[in-house]
C-alpha positions in Angstrom: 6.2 -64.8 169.7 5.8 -65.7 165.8 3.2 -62.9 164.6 0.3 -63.9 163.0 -2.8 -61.8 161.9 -4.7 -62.8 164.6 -2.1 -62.2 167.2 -1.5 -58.9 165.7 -5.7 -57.9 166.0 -5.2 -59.1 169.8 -3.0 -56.9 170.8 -3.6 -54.6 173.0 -1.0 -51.3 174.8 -0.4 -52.0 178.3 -2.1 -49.8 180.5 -0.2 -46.6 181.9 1.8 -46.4 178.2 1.6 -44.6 175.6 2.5 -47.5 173.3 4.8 -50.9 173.3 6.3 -52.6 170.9 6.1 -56.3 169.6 8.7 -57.9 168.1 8.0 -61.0 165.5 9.7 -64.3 166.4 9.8 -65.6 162.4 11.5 -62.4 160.7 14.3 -60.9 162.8 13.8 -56.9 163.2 10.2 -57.0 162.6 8.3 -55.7 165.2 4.7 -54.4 165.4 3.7 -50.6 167.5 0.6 -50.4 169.4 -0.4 -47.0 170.7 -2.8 -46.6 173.7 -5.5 -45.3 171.3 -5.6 -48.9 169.1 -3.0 -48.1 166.3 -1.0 -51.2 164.5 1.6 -50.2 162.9 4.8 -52.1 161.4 8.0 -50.9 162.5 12.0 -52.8 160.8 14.7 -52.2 163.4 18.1 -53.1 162.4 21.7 -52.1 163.9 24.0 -49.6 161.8 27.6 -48.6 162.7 27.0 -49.7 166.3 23.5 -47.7 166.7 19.9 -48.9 166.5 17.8 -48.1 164.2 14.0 -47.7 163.3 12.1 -47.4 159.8 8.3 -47.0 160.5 6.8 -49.5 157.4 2.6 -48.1 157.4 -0.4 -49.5 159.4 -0.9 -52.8 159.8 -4.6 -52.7 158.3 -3.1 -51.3 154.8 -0.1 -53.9 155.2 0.3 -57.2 154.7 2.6 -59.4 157.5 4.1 -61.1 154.4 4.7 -58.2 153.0 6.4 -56.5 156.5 8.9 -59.7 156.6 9.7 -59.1 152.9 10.6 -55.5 153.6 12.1 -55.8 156.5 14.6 -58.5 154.6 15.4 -56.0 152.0 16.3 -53.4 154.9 18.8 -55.7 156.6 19.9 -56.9 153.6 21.3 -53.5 152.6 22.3 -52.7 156.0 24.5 -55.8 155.6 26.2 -54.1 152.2 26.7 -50.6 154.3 22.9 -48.6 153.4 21.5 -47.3 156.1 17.9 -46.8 155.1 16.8 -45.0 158.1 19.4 -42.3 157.5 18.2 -42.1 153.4 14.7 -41.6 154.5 15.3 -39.0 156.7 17.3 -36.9 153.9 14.7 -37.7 151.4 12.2 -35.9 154.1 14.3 -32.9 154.7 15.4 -32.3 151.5 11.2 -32.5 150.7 10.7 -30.0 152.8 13.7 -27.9 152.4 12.8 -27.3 148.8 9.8 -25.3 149.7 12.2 -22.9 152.3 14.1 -20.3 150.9 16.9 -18.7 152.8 14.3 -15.3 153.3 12.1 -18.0 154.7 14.9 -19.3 156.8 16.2 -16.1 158.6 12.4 -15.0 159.1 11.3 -18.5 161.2 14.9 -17.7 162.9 14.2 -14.6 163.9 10.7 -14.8 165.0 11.4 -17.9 166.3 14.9 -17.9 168.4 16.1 -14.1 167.9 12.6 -13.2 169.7 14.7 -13.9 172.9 17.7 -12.3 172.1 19.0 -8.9 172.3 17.3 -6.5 169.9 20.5 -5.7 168.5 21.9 -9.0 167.7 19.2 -9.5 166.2 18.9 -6.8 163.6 22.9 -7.2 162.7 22.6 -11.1 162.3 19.7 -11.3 160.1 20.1 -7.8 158.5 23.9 -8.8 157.4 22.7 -11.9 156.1 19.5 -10.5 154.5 21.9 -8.0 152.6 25.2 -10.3 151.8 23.3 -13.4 150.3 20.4 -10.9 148.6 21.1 -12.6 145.3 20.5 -15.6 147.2 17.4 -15.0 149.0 14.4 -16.7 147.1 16.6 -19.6 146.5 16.3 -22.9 148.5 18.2 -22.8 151.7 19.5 -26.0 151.1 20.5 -25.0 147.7 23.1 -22.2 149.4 26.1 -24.3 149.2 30.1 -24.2 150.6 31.4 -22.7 147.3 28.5 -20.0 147.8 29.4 -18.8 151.0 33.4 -19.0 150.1 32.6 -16.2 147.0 30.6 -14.1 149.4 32.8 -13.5 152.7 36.1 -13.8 150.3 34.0 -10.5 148.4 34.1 -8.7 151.7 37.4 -9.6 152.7 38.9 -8.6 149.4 36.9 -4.8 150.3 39.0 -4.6 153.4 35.8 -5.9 155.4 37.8 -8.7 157.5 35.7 -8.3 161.0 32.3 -7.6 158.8 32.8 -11.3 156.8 33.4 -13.0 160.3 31.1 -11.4 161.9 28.5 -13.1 158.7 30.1 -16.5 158.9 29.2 -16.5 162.8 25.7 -15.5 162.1 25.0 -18.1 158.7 26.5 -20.9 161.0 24.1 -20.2 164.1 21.1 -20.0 161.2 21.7 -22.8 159.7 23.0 -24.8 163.1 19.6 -23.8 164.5 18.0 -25.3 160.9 19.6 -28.3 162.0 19.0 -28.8 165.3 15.1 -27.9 164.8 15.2 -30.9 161.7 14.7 -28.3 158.9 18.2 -29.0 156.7 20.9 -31.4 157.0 23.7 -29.4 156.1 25.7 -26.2 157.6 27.3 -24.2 154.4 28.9 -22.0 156.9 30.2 -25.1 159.1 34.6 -24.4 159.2 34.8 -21.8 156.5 38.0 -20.6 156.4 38.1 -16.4 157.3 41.1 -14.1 157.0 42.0 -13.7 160.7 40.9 -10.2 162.0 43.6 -7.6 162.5 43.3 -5.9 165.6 42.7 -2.0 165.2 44.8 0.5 167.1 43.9 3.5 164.9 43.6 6.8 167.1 42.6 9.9 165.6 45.1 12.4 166.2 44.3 16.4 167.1 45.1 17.6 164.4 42.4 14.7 162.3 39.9 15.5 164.9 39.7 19.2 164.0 39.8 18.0 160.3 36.9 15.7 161.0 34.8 18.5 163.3 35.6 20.7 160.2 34.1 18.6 157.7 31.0 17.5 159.5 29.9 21.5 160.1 26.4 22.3 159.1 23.3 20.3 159.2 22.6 16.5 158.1 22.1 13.2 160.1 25.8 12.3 159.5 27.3 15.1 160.7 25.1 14.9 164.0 26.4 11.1 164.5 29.6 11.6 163.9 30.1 14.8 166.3 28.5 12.9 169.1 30.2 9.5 168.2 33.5 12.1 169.0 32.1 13.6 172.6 30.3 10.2 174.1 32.4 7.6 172.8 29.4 5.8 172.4 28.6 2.8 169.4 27.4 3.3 165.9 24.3 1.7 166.4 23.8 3.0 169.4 24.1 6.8 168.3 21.9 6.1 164.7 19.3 5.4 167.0 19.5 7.5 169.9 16.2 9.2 170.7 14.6 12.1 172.0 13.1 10.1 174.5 15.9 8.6 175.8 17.4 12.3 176.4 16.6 14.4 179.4 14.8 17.5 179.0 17.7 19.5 179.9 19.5 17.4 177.5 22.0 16.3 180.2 21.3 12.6 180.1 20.9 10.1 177.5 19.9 6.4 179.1 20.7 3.8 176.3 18.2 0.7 177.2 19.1 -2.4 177.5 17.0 -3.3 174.6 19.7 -1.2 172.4 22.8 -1.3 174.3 25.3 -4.2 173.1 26.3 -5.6 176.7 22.4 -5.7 177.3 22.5 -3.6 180.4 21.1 0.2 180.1 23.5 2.8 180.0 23.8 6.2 181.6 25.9 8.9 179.2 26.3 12.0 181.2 26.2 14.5 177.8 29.0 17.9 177.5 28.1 21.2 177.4 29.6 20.4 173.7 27.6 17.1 173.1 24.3 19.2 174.0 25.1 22.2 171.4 25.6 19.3 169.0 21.3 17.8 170.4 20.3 21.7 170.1 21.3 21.7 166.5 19.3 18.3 165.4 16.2 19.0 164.7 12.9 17.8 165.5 10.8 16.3 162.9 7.6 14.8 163.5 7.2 12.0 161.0 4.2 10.8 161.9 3.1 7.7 164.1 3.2 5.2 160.6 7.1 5.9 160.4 9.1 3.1 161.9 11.6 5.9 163.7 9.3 8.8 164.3 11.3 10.0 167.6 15.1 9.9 166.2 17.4 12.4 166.9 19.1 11.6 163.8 16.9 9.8 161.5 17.5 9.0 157.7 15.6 9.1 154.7 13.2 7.2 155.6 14.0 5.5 159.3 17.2 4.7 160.5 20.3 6.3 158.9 22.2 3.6 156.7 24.2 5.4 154.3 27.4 5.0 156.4 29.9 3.9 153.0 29.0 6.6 151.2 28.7 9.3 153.4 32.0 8.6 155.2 33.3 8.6 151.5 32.2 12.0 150.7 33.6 13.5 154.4 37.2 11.3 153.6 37.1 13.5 150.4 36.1 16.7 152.1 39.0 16.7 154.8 41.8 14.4 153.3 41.7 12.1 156.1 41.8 8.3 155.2 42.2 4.7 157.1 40.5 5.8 159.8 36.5 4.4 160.5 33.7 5.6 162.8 34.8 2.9 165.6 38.1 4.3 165.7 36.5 7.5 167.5 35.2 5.4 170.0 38.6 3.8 170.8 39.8 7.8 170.4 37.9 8.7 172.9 39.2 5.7 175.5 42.3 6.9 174.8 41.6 10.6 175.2 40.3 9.8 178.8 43.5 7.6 179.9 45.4 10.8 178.9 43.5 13.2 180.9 43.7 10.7 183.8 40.7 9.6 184.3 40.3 5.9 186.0 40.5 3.1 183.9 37.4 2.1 186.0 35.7 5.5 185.0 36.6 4.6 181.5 35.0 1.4 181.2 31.8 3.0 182.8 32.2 5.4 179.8 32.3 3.1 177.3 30.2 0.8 178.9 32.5 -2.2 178.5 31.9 -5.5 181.3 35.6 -6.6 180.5 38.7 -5.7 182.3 37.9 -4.3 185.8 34.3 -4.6 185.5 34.4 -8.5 184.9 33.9 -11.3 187.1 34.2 -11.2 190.9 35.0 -7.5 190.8 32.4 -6.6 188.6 29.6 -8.6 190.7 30.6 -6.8 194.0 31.6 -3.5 192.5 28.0 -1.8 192.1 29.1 2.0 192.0 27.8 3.6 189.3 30.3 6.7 189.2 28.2 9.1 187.8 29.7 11.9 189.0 33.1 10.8 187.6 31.5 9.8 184.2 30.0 13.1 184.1 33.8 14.3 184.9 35.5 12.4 182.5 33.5 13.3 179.4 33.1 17.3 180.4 36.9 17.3 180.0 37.0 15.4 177.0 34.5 17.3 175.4 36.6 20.6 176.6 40.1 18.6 174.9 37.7 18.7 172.2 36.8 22.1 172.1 40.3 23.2 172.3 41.1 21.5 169.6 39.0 22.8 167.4 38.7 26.3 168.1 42.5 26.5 168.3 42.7 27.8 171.7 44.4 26.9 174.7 42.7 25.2 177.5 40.9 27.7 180.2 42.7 27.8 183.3 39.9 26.6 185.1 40.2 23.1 183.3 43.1 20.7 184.9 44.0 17.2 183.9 41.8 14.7 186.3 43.8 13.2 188.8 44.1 9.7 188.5 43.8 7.9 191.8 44.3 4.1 193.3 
């Protein structure tokens, strides 16, 4: 049907639809919209690299039909040289509207808009890690944060021997800015196949001898010490034991429940706690911060909130005892170790660590529902005993025998 203005102030949406579209039988890829609620609008649709396309051209009150047809020519024209004007508009937009977003902008709309339904955890590492790596960067544009940008930054950490932090970053700056894309925000991923130094798989255990330098040098009061002690007996995470608190601890300070809001699996986790682990609880004290501090119920707490001077502190204790290439996670895998030695149950172990890998994945792991408490509460007595021997260079009591490892 050749479009005229009449025709055009005729139309009418056919009923049950939201709108239909007209197309004009003079001028090839015109076509006109009308809504259910009376709109007229002028619409060019062309074909690019195989695909239709659309470019909405205004109202049809504020534009002429000559003047559609005209514009509509010009569009297929430069479709026939190889510009695809639907594609320019659409960058013009985004890069309109990603002016006004900085990157704090960014990560804030992420977080409160697709971390909210995430684990807790994941949450504070991805946007804090990004928050603190691209801080020169923050109140920039997010689409001004380029390749060569993110290159200088995770080659920075890699050149400090922080391999697994800098992929850990570009993992989180490529989900931000994937999610950026997906939602229509940006139009570029800086992070998209950045090249990372492969991570090299720790084995580090902490020998007897380090341990007893380590318990040496973290005597006396201080959040650090308390972490690092209790990191030793539970075999717990970092994260995990910076925010342990005292509510999460039985009165008899027996128990500590990790919820699944903190631990990393998302499933809460029950840590049977040593005679040795509890001396370490009855020497933290208990300050009262208030109810306006973020952290008012930690057992370990730092100055203010959360304790985050890890670099530096573990500097000063590597100075103190002479012990070096060794980090905080290292005790954890110490600890796994320990227990294989003592013959406790790789299945026990896991539990322990609370890993869902190995024997606690898939079909076993969905059938398998025993929660062996008891042999938890085992396991970690008798590490917490190795420990004790170690340190107060005795031999173990006679009443303390390897665990018997069965099946």
């Amino acid at each position: 049907m050749k479009l005229t203005q009449r025709r055009i102030d005729d139309l009418e949406c056919p009923a049950g639809k939201k709108d239909a579209l007209v197309f004009d039988g003079e001028q090839r890829g015109l076509g006109v919209r009308v809504t259910a609620r009376g709109g007229k609008s002028y619409v060019a649709q062309y074909t690019f690299a195989g695909s239709k396309r659309r470019v909405p051209l205004g109202s049809c009150s504020a534009i002429s039909l000559a003047a559609a047809r005209e514009a509509v020519r010009a569009i297929l024209g430069d479709a026939a040289r190889g510009v695809d004007t639907a594609a320019e508009r659409k960058e013009a937009r985004l890069k309109a509207a990603a002016d006004g977003l900085t990157l704090a902008d960014l990560i804030d709309q992420w977080d409160k808009l697709h971390l909210s339904a995430k684990r807790a955890n994941y949450s504070r590492a991805a946007t804090g890690s990004l928050r603190r790596s691209f801080a020169h960067h923050l109140d920039k544009p997010a689409a001004a944060v380029d390749r060569s940008a993110v290159v200088r930054v995770l080659d920075g950490l890699s050149k400090d021997d922080k391999i697994a932090m800098a992929g850990a970053l570009a993992r989180h700056g490529s989900a931000l800015y994937g999610w950026a894309i997906r939602r229509g925000t940006l139009s570029g991923n800086p992070f998209e196949r950045v090249p990372v130094a492969p991570t090299v798989r720790r084995e580090r255990v902490v020998s007897d001898d380090e341990i007893n330098r380590i318990w040496a040098g973290t005597e006396g009061p201080g959040a650090f010490n308390g972490i690092v002690r209790m990191l030793m007996l539970t075999g717990q995470r970092r994260e995990e034991v910076a925010r342990m608190k005292w509510d999460e601890i039985t009165p008899d300070l027996s128990v500590w429940t990790i919820p699944t809001s903190r631990a990393k699996n998302g499933i809460a986790h029950v840590v049977p706690l040593s005679p040795q682990a509890q001396t370490v609880l009855r020497a933290a004290p208990r300050i009262n911060r208030g109810s306006n501090d973020d952290s008012p119920d930690l057992v370990f707490p730092g100055e203010p909130g959360v304790f985050s001077g890890w670099s530096k502190s573990k500097a000063r204790l590597d100075g103190r005892i002479g012990v070096n290439g060794w980090t905080l996670h290292d005790l954890r895998r110490t600890t796994a170790t320990g227990l294989q030695k003592l013959g406790v149950r790789l299945e026990v172990t896991e539990s322990v660590l609370n890993h869902v890998s190995g024997s606690r994945a898939g079909v076993t792991g969905i059938y398998q529902r025993h929660d062996w408490a008891e042999e938890k509460r085992a396991a970690l007595n008798a590490w917490g005993e190795h420990i004790a021997v170690i340190v107060e260079g005795r031999t173990a009591a006679n009443n303390v025998t390897r665990l018997r490892r069965s099946g």
